[in-house]
GURO-978589 format. One record per residue (C-alpha): residue number from 1; residue in one letter; x, y, z. Coordinates in Angstrom, 3 decimals. Example, Ala and Ser with C-alpha at 12.3 -4.5 7.8 and 13.67 -1.06 7.14 Angstrom:
BEGIN
ATOM seq type       xx       yy       zz
ATOM   1    A   12.300   -4.500    7.800
ATOM   2    S   13.670   -1.060    7.140
END
This chain:
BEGIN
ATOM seq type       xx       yy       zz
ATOM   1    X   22.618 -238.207 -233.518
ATOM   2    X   23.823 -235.498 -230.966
ATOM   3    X   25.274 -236.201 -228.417
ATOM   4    X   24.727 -233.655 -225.404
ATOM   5    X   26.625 -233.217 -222.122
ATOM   6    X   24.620 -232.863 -219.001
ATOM   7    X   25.195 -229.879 -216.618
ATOM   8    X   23.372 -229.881 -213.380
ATOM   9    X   22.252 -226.775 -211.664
ATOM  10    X   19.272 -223.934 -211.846
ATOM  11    X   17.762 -221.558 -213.934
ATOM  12    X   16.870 -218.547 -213.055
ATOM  13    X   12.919 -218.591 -213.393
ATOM  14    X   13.154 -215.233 -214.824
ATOM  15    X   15.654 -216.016 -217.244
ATOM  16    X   13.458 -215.144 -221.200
ATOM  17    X   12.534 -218.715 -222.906
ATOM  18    X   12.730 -219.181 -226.347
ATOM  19    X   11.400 -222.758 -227.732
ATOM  20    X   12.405 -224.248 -230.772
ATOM  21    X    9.810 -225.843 -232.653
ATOM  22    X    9.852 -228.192 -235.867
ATOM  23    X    9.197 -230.857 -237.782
ATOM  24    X   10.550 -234.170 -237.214
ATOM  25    X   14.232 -234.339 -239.207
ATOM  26    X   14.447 -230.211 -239.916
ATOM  27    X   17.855 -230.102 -237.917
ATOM  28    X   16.391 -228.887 -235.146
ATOM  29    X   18.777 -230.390 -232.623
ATOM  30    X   22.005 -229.295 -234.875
ATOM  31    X   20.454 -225.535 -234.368
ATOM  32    X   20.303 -226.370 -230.753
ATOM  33    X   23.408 -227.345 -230.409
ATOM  34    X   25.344 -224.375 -232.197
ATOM  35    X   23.003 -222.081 -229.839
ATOM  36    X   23.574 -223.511 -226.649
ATOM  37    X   27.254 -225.200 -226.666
ATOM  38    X   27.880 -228.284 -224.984
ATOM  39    X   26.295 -228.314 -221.814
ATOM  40    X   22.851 -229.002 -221.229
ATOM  41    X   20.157 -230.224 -219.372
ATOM  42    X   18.087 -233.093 -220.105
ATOM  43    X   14.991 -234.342 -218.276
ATOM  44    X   11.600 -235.208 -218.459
ATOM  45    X    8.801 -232.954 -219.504
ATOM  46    X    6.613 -232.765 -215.599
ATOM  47    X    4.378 -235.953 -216.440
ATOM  48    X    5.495 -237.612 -219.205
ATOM  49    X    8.505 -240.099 -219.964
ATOM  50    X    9.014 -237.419 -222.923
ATOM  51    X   13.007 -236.539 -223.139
ATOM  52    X   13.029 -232.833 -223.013
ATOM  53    X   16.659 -230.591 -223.874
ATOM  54    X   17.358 -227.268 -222.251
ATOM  55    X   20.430 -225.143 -222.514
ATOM  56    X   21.719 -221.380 -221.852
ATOM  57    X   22.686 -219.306 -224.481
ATOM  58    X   24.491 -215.224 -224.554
ATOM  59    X   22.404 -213.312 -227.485
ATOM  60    X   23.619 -210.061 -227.464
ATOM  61    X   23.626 -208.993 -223.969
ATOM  62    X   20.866 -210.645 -222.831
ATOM  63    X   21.103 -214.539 -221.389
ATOM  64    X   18.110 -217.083 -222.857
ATOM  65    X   17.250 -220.536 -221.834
ATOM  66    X   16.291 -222.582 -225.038
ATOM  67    X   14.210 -225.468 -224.935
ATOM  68    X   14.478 -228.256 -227.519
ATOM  69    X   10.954 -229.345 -227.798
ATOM  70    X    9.799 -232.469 -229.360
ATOM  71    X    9.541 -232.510 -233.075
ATOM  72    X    5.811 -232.353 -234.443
ATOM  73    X    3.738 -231.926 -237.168
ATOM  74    X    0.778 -229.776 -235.756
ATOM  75    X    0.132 -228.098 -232.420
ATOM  76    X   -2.923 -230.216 -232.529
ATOM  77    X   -1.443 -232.650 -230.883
ATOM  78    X   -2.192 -237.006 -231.906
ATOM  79    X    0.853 -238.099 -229.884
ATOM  80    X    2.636 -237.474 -226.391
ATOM  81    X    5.915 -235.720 -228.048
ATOM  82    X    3.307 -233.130 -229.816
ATOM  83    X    1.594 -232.721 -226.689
ATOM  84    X    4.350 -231.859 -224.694
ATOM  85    X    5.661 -229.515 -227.436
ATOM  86    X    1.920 -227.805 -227.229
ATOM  87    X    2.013 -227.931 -223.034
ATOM  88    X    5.018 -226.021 -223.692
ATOM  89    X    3.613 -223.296 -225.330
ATOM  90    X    0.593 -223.047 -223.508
ATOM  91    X    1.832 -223.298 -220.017
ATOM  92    X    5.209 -221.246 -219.972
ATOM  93    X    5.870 -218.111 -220.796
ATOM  94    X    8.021 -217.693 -223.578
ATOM  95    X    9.988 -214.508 -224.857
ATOM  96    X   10.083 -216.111 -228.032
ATOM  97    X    9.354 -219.317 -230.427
ATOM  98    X   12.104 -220.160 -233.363
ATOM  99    X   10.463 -222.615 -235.858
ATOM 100    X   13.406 -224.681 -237.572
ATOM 101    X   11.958 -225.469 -241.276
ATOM 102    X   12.855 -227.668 -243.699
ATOM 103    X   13.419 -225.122 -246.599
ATOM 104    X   13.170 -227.846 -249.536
ATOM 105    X    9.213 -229.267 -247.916
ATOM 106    X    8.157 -225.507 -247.434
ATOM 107    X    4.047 -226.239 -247.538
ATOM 108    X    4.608 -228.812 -244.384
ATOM 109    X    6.885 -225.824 -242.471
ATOM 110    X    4.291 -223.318 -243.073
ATOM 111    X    1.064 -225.646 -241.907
ATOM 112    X    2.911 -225.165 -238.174
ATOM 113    X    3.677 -221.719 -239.007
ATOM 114    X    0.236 -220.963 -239.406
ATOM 115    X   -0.759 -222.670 -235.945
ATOM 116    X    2.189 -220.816 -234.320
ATOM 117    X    1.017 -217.467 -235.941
ATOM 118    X   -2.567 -218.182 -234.154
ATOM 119    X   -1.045 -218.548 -231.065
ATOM 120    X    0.033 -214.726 -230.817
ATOM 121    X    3.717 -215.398 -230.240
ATOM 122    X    6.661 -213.729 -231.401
ATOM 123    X    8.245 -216.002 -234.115
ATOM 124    X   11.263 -216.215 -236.073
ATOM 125    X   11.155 -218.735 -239.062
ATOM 126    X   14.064 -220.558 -240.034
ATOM 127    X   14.760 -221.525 -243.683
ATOM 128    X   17.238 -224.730 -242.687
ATOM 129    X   18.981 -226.825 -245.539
ATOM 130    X   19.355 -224.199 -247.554
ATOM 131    X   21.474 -225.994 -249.585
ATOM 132    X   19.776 -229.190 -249.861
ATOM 133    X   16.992 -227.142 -251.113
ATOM 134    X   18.690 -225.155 -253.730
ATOM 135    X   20.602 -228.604 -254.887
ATOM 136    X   16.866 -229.655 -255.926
ATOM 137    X   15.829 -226.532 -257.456
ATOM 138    X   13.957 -224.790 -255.110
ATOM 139    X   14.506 -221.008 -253.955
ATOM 140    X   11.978 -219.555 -250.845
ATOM 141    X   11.736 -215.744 -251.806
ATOM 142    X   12.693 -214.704 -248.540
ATOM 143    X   11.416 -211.247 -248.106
ATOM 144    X    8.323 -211.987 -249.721
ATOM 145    X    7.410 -214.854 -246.701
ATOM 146    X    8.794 -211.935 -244.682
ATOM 147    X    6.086 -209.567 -245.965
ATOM 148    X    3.415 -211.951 -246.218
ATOM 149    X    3.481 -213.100 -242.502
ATOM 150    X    5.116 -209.972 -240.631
ATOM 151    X    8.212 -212.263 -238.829
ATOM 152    X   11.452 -212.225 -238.916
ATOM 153    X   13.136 -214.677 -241.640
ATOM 154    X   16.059 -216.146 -241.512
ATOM 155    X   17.706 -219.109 -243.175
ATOM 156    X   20.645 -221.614 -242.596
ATOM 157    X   22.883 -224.691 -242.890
ATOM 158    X   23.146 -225.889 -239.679
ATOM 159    X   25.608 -228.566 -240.557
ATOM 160    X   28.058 -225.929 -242.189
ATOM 161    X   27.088 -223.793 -238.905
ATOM 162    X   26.324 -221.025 -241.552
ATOM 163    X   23.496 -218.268 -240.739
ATOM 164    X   23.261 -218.629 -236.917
ATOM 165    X   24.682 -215.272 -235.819
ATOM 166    X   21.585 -213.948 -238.614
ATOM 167    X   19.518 -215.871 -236.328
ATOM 168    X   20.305 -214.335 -233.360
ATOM 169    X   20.268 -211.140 -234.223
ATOM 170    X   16.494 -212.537 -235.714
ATOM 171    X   15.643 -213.514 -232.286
ATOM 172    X   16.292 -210.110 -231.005
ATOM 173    X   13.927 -208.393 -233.530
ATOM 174    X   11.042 -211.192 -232.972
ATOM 175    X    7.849 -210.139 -232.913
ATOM 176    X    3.845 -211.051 -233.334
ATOM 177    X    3.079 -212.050 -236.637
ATOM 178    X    0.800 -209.111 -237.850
ATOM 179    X   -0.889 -212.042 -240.849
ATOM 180    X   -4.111 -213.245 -240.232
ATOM 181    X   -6.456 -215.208 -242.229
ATOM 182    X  -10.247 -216.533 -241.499
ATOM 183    X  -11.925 -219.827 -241.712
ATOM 184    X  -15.661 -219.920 -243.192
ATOM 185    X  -18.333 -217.745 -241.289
ATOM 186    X  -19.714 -220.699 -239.670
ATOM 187    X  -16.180 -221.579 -237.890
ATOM 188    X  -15.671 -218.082 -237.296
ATOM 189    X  -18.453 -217.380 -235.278
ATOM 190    X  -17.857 -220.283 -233.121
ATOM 191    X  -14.287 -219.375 -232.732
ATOM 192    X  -15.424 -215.804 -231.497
ATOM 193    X  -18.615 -217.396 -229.031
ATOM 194    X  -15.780 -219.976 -227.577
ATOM 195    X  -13.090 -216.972 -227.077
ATOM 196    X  -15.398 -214.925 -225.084
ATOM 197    X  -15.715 -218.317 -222.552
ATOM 198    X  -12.253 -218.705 -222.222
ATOM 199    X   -9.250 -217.090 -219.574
ATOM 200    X   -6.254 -215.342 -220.534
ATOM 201    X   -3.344 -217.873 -221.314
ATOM 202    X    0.281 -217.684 -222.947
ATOM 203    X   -1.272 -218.128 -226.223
ATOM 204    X   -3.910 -216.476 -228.267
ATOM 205    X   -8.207 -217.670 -226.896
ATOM 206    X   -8.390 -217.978 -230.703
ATOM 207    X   -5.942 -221.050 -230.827
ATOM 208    X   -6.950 -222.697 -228.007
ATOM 209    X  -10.912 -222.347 -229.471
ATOM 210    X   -9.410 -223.722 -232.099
ATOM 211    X   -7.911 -226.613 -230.676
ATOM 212    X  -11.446 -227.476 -228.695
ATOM 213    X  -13.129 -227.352 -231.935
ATOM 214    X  -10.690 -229.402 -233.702
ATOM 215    X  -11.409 -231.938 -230.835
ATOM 216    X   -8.300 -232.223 -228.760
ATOM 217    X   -9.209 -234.350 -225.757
ATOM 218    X   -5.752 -233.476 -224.288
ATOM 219    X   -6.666 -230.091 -223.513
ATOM 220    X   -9.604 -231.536 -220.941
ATOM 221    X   -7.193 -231.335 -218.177
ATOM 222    X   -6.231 -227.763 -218.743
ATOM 223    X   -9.995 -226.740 -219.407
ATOM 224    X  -11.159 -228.359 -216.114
ATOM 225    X   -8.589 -225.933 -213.963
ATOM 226    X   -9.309 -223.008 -216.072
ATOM 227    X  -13.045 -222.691 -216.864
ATOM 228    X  -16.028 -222.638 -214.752
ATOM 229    X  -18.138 -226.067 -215.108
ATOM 230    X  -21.213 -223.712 -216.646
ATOM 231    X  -18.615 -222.269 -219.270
ATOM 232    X  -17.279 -225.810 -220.377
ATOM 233    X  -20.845 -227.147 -220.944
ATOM 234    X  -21.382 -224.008 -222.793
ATOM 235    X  -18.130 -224.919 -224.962
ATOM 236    X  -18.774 -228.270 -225.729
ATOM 237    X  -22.424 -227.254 -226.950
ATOM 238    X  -20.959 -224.595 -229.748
ATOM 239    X  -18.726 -227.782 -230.660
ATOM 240    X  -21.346 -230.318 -230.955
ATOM 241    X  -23.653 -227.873 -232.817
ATOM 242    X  -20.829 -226.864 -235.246
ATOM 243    X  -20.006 -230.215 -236.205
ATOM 244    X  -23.365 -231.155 -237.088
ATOM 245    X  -22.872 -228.486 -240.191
ATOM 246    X  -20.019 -230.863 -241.555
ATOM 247    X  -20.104 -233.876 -243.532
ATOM 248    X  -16.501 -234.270 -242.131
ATOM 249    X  -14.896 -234.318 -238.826
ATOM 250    X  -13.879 -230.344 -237.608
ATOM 251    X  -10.489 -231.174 -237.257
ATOM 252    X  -10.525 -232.502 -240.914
ATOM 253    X  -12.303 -229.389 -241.878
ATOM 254    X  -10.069 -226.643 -240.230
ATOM 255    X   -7.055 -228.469 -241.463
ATOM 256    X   -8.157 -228.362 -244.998
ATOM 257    X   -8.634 -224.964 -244.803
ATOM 258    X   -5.182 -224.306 -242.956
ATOM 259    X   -3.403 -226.221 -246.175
ATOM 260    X   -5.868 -224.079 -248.569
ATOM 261    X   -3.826 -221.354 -246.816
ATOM 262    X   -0.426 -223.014 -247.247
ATOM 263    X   -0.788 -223.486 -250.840
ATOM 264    X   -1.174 -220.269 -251.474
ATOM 265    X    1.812 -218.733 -249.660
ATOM 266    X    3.603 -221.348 -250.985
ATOM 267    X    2.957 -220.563 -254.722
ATOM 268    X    3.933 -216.929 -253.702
ATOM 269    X    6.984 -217.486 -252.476
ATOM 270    X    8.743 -220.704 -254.165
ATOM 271    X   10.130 -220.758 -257.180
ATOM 272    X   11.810 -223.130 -259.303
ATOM 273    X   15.115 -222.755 -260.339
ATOM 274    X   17.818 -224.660 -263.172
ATOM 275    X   20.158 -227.034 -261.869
ATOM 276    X   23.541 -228.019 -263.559
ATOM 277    X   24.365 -231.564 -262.638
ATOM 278    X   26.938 -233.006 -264.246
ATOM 279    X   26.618 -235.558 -267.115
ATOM 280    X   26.084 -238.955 -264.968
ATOM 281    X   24.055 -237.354 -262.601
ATOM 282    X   21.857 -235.512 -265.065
ATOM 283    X   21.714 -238.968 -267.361
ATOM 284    X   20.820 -241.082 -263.523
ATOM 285    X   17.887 -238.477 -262.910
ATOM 286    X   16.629 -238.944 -266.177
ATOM 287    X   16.410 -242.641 -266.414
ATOM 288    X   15.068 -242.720 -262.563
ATOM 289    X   12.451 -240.037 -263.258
ATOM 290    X   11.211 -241.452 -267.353
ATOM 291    X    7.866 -242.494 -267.353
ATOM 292    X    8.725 -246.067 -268.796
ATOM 293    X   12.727 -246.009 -268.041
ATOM 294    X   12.103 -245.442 -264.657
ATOM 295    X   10.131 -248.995 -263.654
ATOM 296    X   12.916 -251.367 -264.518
ATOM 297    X   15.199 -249.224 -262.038
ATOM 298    X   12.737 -248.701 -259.424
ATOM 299    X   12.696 -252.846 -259.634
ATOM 300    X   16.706 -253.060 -259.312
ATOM 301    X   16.121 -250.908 -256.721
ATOM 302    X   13.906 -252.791 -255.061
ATOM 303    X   15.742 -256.450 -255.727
ATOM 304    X   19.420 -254.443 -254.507
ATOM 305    X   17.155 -253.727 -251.606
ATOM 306    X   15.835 -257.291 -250.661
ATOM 307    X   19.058 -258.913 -251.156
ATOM 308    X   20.519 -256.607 -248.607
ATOM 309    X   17.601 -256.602 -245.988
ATOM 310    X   16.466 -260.034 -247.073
ATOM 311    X   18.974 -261.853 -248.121
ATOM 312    X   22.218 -260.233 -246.605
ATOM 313    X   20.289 -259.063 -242.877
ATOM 314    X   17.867 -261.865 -242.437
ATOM 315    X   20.020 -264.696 -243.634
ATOM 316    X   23.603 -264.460 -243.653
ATOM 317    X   24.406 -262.030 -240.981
ATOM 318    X   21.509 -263.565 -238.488
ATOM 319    X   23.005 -267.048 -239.288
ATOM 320    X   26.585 -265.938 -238.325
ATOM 321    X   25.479 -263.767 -235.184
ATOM 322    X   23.019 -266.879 -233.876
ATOM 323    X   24.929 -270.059 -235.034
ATOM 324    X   28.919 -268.489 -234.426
ATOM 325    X   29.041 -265.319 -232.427
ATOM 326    X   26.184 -266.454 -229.875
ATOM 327    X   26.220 -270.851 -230.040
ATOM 328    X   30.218 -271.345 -230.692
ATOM 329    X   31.185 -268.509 -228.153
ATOM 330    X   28.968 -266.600 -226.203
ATOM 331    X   26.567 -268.729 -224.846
ATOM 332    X   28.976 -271.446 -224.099
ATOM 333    X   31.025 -269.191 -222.157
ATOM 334    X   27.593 -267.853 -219.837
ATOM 335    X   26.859 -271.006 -219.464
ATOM 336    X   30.233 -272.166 -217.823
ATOM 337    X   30.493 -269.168 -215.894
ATOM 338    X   26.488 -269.083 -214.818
ATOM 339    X   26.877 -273.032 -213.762
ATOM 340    X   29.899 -272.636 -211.691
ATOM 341    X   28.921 -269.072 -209.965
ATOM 342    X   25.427 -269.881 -209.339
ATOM 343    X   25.084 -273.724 -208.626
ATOM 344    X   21.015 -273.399 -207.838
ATOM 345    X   19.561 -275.263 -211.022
ATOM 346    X   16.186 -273.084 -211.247
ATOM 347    X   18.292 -269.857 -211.642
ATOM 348    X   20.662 -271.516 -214.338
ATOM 349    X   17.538 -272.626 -216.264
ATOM 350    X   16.118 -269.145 -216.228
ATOM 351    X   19.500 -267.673 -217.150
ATOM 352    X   21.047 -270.256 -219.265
ATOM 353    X   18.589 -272.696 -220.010
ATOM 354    X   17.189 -273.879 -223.329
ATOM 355    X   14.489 -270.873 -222.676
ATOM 356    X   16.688 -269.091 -220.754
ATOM 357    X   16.924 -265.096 -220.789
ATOM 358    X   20.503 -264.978 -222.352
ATOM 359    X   20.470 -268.251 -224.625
ATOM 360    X   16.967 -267.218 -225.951
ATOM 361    X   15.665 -263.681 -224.990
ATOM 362    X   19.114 -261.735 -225.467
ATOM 363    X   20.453 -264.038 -227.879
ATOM 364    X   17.109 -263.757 -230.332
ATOM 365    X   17.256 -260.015 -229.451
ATOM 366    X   20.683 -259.477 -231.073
ATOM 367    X   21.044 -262.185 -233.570
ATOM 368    X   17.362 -262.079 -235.448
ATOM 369    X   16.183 -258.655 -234.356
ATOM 370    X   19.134 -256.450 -234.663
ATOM 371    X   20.761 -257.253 -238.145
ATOM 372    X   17.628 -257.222 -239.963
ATOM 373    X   16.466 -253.888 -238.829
ATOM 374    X   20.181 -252.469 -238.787
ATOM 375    X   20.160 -253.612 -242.600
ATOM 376    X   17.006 -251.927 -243.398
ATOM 377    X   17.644 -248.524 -241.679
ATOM 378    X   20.884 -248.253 -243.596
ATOM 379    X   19.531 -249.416 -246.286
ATOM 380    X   16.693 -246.398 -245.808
ATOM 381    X   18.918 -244.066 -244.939
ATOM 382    X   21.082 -244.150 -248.537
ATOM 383    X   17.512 -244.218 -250.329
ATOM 384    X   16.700 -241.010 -248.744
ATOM 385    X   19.837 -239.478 -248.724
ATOM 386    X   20.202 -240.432 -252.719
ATOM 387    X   16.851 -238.779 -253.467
END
C-alpha cells in the first residue's frame, strides 16, 4: 500500500503526459512513486467513481505529468478500472505510455504490449521484479524483445529503487513500435473496411476497429460523437457479417490469435536459467513439486490453512471480538452513553437496540466479517509470497 500526499493546484494543459499502464500487482504504483515524489493529485477519472493518481515529474529538462492509470489486463476493456485506463488513451494526448511488466509472467505483459503496440504510441516496456524473476529461473533476453518490437526496454526493482534513472532516460528515447503482425485475411479485411469509416483519434483506426470487432459496447458513446449515423450502420454490418464466419465469439477469436503471437515472442526471448538454493530450500522445492510427495504437503497446507482461517479467524478471534471486545465493553458503554445523551426511545432502539446499527450492524461488521477475511488475506498473502 502507498500512501500518497495530495497537492492541490493546476497543470499546465500543455505540460507532455506519459501514462503508466500494467497489470494488476506489477509495481506499478512503487514506479509511480519513485517518478513523481511525494506529492500528488488524486481524483476521479470525469464520470466514474474510478480513483485516478497524477503527479509531476523533471526528466531531463523537460517537466511530465504522469498518470497512474488503473491496472488491467487488456485494453479491451470488461470492467470500469480497464475502461478508464482505455478512455485514457483514447481521449488524451499522450507524449508517451510506460508499461510496468511483471518480468517473471512475461506472456501476460506482452498480451497488453501487443494492444499498446496497435495503438501507435510511443512505448517504453518495463521489465519490473527483476529479481523475483531471476530467483525463479527466468532471464528476458532484453535486446532481443528490444529488436523484436522496436521500443525501448528497460528493466527494474522498484522496491530496491534500482533502474529508474535507465527509465528515464528510456522515456526520452520512446518511440512507435515499428512490429507489426496480422490476424487471418478474413479479420484483416474487415479491420481495413472499418478503418476507412473511422476519424482520426490519439490512437491508431486499426485498434479502435479492433476494439468494435472484438465487441466493446463501451466504445458506443465515443462512436456516437465521432461517426456519422450512415458510417456506424455501415460498421456494425462488417461486424455482424464477420462474426457469422466464426464458430466462436470475435473477441475470443482475435484474442487467441493475440496469445498465438505472445507465445512466440515469448519462446524467443525467455530462457531458463540454474538456480542455487541452498540445501533446505532445494530439499522444500523438491518435496512440494514430486509428483506423489507433493499431495500429502499440499494437504498440510491446506489443514495449516483451515485451522488459521477456520478455526483461528472464524472461531476464536470472532468469539473474543463479539462476546469480550464488543458485549463486555463496547456495547455496554454506547449504550450508557446513547441512553443518557439521547433520551428519545425510537432513536436508542435504532442505535443501540437489540437490532440496532452499533450492537448489530457495526458490531457483526467487525467481529464476524473482519477477522475471518483479515485471516484469510494474510493467510494468502504468505502462500503467494512463499511460491
Amino acid at each position: 500500500m502507498h500512501q500518497h500526499h495530495k497537492k492541490t493546484g493546476t497543470t499546465d494543459k500543455n505540460t507532455p503526459r506519459i501514462a503508466l499502464v500494467g497489470n494488476p500487482n506489477v509495481g506499478k504504483s512503487s514506479i509511480f512513486s519513485l517518478l513523481t515524489g511525494r506529492y500528488v493529485t488524486v481524483s476521479n477519472y470525469p464520470g466514474t467513481t474510478v480513483e485516478i493518481v497524477t503527479g509531476n515529474t523533471a526528466i531531463g529538462k523537460k517537466r511530465f505529468l504522469i498518470i497512474d492509470s488503473p491496472g488491467v489486463n487488456s485494453l479491451m476493456p470488461m470492467s470500469e478500472d480497464e475502461k478508464v485506463t482505455r478512455d485514457i488513451l483514447l481521449e488524451e494526448e499522450t507524449a508517451s505510455v510506460i508499461q510496468v511488466a511483471d518480468t517473471k509472467n512475461i506472456k501476460r505483459s506482452l498480451f497488453l504490449t501487443l494492444q499498446l503496440v496497435e495503438m501507435g504510441l510511443p512505448v517504453v516496456l518495463d521489465l519490473n521484479m527483476r529479481d523475483e524473476s531471476l530467483s525463479r529461473g527466468i532471464k528476458i533476453e532484453e535486446d532481443v524483445l528490444g529488436d523484436i518490437l522496436g521500443i525501448e526496454i528497460v528493466s527494474t526493482i522498484a522496491v530496491q529503487k534500482k533502474g529508474i534513472d535507465s527509465l528515464k532516460k528510456a522515456v526520452l528515447r520512446s518511440n512507435v513500435s515499428s512490429y507489426s503482425f496480422s490476424y487471418d485475411m478474413n479479420i484483416e479485411e474487415h479491420i481495413s473496411r472499418i478503418e476507412s469509416l473511422l476519424p482520426e483519434a490519439h490512437i491508431s483506426k486499426r485498434s479502435i476497429a479492433l476494439m468494435i470487432l472484438s465487441g466493446d459496447k463501451t466504445l458506443k458513446d465515443w462512436l456516437h460523437k465521432k461517426v456519422k449515423g450512415k458510417d456506424l450502420d455501415r460498421i456494425e454490418e462488417l461486424r455482424d457479417r464477420l462474426s457469422e464466419k466464426y464458430a466462436h465469439p470475435l473477441n475470443y477469436v482475435i484474442s487467441q490469435q493475440r496469445f498465438k503471437i505472445v507465445d512466440d515472442i515469448a519462446q524467443r526471448v525467455f530462457t531458463k536459467i540454474p538456480v542455487r538454493r541452498s540445501g533446505a530450500s532445494a530439499l522444500l522445492d523438491k518435496i512440494t513439486t514430486h509428483p506423489v510427495l507433493g499431495f500429502p504437503f499440499l494437504f498440510l497446507v491446506l489443514f495449516v490453512l483451515y485451522e488459521f482461517v477456520g478455526v483461528f479467524g472464524a472461531g476464536t478471534l470472532v468469539d473474543l471480538i463479539e462476546d469480550v471486545v464488543f458485549g463486555k465493553y463496547l456495547n455496554p458503554l454506547a449504550t450508557n452513553i446513547i441512553t443518557a445523551v439521547l433520551p428519545v426511545k425510537f432513536i436508542q432502539d435504532l442505535l443501540v437496540g437489540p437490532y440496532g446499527i452499533i450492537t448489530m450492524a457495526i458490531t457483526y461488521a467487525i467481529a464476524i466479517i473482519l477477522p475471518i477475511t483479515a485471516t484469510f488475506f494474510i493467510a494468502f498473502a504468505v502462500m503467494e509470497d512463499s511460491g
